[in-house]
Backbone as XML, in Angstrom:
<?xml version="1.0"?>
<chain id="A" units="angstrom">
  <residue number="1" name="UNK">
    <atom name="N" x="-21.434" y="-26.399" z="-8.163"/>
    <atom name="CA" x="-21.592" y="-25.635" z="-6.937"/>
    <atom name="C" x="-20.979" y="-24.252" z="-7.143"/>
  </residue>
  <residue number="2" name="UNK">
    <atom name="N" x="-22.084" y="-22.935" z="-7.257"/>
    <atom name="CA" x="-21.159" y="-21.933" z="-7.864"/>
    <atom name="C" x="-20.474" y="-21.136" z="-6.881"/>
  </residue>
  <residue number="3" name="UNK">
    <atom name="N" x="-21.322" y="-21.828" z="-5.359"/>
    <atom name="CA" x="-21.099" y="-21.127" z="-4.337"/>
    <atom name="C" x="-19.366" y="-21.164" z="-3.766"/>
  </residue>
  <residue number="4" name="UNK">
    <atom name="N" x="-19.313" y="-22.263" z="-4.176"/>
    <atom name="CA" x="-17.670" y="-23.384" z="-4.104"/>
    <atom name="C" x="-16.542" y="-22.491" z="-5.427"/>
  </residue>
  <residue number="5" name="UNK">
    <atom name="N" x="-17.172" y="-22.413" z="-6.552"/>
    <atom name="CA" x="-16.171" y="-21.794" z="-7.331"/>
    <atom name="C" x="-16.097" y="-20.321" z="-6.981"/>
  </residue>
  <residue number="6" name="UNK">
    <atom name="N" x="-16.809" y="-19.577" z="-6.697"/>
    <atom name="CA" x="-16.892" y="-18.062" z="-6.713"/>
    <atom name="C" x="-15.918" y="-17.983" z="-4.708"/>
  </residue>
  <residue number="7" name="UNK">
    <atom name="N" x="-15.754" y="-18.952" z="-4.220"/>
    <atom name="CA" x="-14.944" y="-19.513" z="-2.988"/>
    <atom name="C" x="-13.521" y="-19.066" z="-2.936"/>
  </residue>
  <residue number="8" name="UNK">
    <atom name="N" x="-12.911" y="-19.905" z="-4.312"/>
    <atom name="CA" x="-11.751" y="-20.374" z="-4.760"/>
    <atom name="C" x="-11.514" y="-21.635" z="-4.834"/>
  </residue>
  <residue number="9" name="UNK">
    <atom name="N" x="-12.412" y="-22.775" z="-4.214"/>
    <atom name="CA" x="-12.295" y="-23.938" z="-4.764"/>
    <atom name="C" x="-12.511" y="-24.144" z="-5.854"/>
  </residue>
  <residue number="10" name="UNK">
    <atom name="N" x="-11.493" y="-25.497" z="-6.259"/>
    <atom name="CA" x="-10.987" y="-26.245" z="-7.586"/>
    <atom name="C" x="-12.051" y="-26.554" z="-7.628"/>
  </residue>
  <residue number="11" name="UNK">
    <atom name="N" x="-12.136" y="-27.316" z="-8.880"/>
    <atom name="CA" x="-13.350" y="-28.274" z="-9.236"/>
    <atom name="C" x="-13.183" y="-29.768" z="-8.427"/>
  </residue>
  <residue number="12" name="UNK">
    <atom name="N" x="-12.093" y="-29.917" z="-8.303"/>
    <atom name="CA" x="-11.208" y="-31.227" z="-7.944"/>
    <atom name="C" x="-11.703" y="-31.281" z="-6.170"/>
  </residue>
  <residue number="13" name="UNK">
    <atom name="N" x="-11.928" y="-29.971" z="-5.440"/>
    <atom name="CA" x="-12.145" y="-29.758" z="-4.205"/>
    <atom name="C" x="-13.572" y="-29.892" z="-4.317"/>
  </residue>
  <residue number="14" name="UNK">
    <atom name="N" x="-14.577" y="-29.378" z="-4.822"/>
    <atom name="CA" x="-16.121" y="-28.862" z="-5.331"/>
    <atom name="C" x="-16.340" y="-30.471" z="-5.420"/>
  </residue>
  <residue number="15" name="UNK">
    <atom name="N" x="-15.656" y="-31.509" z="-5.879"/>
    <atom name="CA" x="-16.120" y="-32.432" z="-6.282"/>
    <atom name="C" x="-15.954" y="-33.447" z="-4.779"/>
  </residue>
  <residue number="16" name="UNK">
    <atom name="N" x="-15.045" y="-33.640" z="-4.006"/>
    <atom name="CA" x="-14.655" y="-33.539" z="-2.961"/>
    <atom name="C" x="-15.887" y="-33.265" z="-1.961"/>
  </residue>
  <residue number="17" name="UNK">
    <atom name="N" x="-15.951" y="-32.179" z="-2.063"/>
    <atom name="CA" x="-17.334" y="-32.010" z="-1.037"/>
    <atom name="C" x="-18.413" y="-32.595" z="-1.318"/>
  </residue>
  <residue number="18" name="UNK">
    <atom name="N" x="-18.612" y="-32.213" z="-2.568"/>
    <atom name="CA" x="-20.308" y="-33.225" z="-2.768"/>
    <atom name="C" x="-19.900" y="-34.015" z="-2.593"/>
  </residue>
  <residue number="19" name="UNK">
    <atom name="N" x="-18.979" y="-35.507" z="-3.091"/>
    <atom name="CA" x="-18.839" y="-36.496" z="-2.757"/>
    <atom name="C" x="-19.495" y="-37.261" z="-3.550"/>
  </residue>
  <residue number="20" name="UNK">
    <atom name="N" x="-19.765" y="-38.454" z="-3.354"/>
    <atom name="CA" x="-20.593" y="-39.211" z="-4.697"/>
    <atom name="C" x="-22.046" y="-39.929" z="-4.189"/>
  </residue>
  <residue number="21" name="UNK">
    <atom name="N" x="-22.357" y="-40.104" z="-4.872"/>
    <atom name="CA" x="-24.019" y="-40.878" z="-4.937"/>
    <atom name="C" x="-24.777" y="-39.920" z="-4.108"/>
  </residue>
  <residue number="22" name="UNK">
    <atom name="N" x="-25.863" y="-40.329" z="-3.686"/>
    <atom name="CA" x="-27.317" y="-39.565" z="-3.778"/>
    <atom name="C" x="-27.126" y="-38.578" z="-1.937"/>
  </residue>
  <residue number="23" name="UNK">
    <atom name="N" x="-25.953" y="-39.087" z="-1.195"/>
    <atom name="CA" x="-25.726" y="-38.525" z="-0.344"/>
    <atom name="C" x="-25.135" y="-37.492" z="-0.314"/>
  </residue>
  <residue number="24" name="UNK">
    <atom name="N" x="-24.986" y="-36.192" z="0.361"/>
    <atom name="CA" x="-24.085" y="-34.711" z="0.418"/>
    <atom name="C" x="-22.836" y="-35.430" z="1.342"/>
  </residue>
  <residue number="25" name="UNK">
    <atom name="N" x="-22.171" y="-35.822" z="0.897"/>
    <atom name="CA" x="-20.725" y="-35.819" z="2.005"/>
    <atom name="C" x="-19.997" y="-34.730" z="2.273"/>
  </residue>
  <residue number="26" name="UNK">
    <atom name="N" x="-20.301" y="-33.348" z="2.635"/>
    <atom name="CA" x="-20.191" y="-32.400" z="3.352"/>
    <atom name="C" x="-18.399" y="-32.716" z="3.958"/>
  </residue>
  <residue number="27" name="UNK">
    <atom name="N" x="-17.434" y="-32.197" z="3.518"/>
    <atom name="CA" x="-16.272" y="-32.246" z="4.154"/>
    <atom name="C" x="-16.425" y="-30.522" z="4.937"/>
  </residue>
  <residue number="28" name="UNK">
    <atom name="N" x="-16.484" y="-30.458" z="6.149"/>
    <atom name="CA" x="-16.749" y="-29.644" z="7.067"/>
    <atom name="C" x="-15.207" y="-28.692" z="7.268"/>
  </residue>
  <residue number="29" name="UNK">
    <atom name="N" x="-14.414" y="-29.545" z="7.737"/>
    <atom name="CA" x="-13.160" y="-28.830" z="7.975"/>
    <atom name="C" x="-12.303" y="-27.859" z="6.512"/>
  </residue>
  <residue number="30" name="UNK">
    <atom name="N" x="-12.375" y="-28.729" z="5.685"/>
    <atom name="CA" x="-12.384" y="-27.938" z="3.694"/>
    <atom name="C" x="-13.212" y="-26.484" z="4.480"/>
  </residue>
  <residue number="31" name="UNK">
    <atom name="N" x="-14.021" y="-26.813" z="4.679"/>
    <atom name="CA" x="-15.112" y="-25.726" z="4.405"/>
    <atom name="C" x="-14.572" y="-24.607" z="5.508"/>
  </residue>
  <residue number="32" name="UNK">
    <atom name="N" x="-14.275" y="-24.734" z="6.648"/>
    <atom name="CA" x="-14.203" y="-23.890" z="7.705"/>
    <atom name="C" x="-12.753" y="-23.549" z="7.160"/>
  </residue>
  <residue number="33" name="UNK">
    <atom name="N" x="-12.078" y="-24.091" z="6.780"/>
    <atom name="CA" x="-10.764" y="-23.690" z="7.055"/>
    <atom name="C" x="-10.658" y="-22.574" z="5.381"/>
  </residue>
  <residue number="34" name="UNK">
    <atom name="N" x="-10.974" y="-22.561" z="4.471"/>
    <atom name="CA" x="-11.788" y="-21.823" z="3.508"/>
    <atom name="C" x="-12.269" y="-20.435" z="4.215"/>
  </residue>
  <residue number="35" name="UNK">
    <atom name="N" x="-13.424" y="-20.870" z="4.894"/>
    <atom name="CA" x="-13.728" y="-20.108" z="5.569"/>
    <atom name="C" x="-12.689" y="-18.985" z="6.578"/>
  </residue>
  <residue number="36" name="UNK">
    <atom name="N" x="-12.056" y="-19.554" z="7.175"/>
    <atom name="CA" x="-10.878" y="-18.523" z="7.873"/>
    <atom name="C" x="-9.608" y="-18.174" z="6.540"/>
  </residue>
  <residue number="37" name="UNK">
    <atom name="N" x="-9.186" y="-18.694" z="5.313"/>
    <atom name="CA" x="-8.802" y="-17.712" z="4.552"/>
    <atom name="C" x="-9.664" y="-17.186" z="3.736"/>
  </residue>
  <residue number="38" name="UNK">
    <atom name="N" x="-10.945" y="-16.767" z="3.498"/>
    <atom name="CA" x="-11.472" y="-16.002" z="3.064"/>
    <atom name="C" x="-11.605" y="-14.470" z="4.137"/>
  </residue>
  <residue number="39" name="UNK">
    <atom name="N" x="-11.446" y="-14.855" z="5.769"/>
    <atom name="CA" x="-11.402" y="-14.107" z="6.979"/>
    <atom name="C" x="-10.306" y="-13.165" z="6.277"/>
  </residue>
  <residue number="40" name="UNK">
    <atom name="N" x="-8.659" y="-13.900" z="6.223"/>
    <atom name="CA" x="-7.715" y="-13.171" z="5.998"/>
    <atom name="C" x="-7.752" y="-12.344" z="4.881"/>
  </residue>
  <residue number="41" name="UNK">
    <atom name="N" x="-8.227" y="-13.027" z="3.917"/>
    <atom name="CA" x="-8.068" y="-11.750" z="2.802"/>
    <atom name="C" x="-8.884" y="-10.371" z="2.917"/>
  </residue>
  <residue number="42" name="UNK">
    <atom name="N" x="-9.985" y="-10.284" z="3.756"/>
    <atom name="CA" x="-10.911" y="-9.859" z="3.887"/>
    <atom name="C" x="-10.603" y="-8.920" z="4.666"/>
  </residue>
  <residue number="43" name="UNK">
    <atom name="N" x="-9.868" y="-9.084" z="6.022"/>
    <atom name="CA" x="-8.797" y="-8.483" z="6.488"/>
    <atom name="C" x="-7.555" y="-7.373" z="5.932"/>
  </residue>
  <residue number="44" name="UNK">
    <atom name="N" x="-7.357" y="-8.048" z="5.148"/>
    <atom name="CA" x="-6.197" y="-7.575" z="4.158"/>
    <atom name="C" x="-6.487" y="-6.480" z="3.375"/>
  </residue>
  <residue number="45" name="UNK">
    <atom name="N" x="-7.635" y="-7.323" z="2.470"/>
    <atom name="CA" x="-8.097" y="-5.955" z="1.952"/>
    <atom name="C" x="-8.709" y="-4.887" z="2.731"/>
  </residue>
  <residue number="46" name="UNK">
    <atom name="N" x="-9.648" y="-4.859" z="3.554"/>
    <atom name="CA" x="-9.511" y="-3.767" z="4.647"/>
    <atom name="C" x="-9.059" y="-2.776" z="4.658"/>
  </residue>
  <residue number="47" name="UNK">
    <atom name="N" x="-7.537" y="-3.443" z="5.162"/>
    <atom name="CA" x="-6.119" y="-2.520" z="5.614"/>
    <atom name="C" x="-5.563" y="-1.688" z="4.410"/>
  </residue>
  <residue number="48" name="UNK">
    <atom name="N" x="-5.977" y="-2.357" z="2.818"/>
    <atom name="CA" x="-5.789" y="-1.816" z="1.445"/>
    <atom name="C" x="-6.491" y="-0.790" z="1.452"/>
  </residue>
  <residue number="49" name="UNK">
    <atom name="N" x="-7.966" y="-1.331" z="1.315"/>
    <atom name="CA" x="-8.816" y="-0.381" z="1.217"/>
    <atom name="C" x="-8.670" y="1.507" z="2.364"/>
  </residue>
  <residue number="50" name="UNK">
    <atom name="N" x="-8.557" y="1.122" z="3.330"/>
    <atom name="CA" x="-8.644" y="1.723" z="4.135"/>
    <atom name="C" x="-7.425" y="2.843" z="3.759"/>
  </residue>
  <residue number="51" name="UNK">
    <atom name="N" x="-6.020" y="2.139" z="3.757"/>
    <atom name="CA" x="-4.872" y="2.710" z="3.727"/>
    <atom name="C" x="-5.442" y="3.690" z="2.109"/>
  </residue>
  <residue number="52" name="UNK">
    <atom name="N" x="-5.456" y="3.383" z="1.357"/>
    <atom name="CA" x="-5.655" y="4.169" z="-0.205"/>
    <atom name="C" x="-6.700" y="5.515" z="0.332"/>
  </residue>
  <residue number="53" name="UNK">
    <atom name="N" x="-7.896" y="5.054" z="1.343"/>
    <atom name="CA" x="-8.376" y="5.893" z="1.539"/>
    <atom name="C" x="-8.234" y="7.296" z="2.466"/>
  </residue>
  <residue number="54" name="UNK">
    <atom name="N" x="-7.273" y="6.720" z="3.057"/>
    <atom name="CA" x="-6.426" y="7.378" z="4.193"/>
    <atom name="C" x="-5.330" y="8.719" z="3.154"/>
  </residue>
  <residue number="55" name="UNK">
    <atom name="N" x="-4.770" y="7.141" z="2.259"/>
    <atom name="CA" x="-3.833" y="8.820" z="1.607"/>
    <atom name="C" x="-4.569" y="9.303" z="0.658"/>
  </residue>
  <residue number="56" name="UNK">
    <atom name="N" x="-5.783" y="9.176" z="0.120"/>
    <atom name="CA" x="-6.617" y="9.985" z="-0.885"/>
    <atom name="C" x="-7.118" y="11.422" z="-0.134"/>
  </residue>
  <residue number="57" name="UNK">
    <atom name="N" x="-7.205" y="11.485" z="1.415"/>
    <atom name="CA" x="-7.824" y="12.316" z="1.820"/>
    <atom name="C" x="-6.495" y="12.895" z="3.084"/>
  </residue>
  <residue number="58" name="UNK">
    <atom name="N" x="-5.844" y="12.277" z="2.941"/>
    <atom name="CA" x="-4.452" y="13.362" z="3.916"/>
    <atom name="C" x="-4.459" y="14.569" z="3.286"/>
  </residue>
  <residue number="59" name="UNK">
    <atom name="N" x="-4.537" y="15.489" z="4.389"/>
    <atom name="CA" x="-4.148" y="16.814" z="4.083"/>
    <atom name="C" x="-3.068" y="17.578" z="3.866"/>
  </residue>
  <residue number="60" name="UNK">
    <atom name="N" x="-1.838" y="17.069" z="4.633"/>
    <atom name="CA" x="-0.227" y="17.581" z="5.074"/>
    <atom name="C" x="0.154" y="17.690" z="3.567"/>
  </residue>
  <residue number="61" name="UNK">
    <atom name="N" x="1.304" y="18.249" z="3.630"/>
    <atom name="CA" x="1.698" y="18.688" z="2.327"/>
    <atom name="C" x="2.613" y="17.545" z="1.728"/>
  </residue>
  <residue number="62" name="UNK">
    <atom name="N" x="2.995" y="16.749" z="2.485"/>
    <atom name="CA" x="3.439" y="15.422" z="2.716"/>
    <atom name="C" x="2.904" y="14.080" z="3.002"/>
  </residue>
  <residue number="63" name="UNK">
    <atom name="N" x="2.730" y="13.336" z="2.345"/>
    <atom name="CA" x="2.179" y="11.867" z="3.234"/>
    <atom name="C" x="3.238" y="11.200" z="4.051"/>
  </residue>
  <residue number="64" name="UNK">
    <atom name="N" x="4.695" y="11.539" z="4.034"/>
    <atom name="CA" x="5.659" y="10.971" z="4.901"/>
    <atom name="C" x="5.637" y="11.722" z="6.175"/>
  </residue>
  <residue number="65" name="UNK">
    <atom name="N" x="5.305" y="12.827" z="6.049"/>
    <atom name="CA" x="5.019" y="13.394" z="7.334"/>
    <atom name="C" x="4.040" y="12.212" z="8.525"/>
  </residue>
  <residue number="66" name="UNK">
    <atom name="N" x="3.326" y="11.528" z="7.802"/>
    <atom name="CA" x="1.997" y="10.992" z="8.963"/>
    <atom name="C" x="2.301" y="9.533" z="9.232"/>
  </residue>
  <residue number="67" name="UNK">
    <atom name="N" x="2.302" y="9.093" z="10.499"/>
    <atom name="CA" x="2.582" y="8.113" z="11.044"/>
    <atom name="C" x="2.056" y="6.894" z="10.401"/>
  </residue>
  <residue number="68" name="UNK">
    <atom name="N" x="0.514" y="7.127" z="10.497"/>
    <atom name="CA" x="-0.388" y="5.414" z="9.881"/>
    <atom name="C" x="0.429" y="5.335" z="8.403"/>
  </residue>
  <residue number="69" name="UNK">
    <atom name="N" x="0.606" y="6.598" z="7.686"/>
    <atom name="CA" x="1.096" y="6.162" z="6.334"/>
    <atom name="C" x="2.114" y="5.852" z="6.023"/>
  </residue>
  <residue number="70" name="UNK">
    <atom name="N" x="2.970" y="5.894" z="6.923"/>
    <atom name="CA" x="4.485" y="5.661" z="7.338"/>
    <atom name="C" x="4.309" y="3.544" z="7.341"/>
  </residue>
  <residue number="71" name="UNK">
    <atom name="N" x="3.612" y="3.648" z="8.535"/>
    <atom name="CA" x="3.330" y="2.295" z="8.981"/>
    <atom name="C" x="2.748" y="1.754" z="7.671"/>
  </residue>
  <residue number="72" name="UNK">
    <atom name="N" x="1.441" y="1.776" z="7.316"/>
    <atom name="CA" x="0.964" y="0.835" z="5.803"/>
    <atom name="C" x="2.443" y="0.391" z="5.047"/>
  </residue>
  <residue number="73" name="UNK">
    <atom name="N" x="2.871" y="1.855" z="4.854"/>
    <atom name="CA" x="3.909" y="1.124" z="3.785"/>
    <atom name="C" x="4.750" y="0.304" z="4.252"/>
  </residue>
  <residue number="74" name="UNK">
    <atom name="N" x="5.505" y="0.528" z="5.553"/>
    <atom name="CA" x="6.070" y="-0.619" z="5.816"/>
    <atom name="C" x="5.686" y="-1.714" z="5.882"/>
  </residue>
  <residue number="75" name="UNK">
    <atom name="N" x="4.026" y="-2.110" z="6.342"/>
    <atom name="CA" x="3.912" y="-3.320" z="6.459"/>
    <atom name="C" x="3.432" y="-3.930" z="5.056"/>
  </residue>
  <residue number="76" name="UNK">
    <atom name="N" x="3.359" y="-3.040" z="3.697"/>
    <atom name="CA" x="3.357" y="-3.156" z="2.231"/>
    <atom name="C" x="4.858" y="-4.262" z="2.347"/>
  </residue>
  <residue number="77" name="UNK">
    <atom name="N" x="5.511" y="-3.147" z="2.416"/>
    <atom name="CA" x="7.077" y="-3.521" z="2.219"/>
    <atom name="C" x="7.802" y="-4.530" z="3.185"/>
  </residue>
  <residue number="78" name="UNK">
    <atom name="N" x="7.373" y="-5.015" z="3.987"/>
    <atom name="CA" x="7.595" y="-6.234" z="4.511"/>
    <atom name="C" x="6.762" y="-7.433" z="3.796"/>
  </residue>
  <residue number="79" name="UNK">
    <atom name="N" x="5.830" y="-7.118" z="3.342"/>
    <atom name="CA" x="4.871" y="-8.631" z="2.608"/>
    <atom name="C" x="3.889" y="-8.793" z="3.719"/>
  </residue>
  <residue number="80" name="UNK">
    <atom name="N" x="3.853" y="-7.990" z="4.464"/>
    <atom name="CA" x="2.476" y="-7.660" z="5.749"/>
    <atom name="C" x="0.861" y="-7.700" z="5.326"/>
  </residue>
  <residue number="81" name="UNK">
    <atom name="N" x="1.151" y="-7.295" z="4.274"/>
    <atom name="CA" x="0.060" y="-6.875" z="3.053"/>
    <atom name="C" x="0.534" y="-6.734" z="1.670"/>
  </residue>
  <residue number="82" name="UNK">
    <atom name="N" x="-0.475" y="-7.954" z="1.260"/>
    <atom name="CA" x="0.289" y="-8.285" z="-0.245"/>
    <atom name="C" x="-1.256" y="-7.712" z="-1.089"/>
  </residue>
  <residue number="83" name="UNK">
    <atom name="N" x="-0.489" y="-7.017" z="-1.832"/>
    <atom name="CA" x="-1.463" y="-6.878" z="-2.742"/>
    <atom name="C" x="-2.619" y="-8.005" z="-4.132"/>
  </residue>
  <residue number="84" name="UNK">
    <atom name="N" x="-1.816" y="-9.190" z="-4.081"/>
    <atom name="CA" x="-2.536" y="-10.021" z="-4.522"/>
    <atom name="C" x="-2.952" y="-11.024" z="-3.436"/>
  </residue>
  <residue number="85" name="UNK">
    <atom name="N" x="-3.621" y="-10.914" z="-2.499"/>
    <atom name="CA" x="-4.301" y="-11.203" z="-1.288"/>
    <atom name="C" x="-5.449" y="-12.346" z="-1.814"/>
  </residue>
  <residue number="86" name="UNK">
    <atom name="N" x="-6.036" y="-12.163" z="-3.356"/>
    <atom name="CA" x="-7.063" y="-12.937" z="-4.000"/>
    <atom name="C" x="-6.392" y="-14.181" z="-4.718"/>
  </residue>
  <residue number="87" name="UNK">
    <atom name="N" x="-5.139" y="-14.202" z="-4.869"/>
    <atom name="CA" x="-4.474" y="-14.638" z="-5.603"/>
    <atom name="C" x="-3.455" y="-15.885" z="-4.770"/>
  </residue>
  <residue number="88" name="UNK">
    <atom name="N" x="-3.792" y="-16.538" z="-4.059"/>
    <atom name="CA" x="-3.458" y="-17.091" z="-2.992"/>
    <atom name="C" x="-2.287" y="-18.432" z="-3.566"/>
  </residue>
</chain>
């Protein structure tokens, strides 16, 4: 199931869902709850993405001067936003 590995499910989970013999035993909740941390990282990166793009294009002669960039980093520096977000 490449749809399951390219996910972050194990093989051990992948195997889990299909389940055995000629039936799909579909574990639903695996799947949704997958589903809402793939939400978070997605999220996360966002706030990455966004923030890098924010200070690539600040103008001030300073980036400590500006509030949002003030804020990113803190919430960098709290673990608010982790940079290995894929890496779970």
């Amino acid at each position: 199931m490449a749809l399951g590995r390219v996910s972050g499910f194990s093989l051990e989970e992948i195997a889990g869902i299909l389940g055995s013999g000629k039936t799909l035993d579909v574990d639903r909740d695996l799947l949704l709850n997958k589903a809402s941390e793939l939400d978070e990282t997605i999220q996360k990166l966002v706030a990455i993405r966004d923030g890098l793009q924010h200070a690539a294009t600040y103008t001030a002669p300073s980036h400590l001067e500006c509030p949002r960039f003030r804020r990113l980093m803190n919430l960098a520096a709290t673990g608010a936003i982790k940079g290995n977000t894929l890496h779970k």
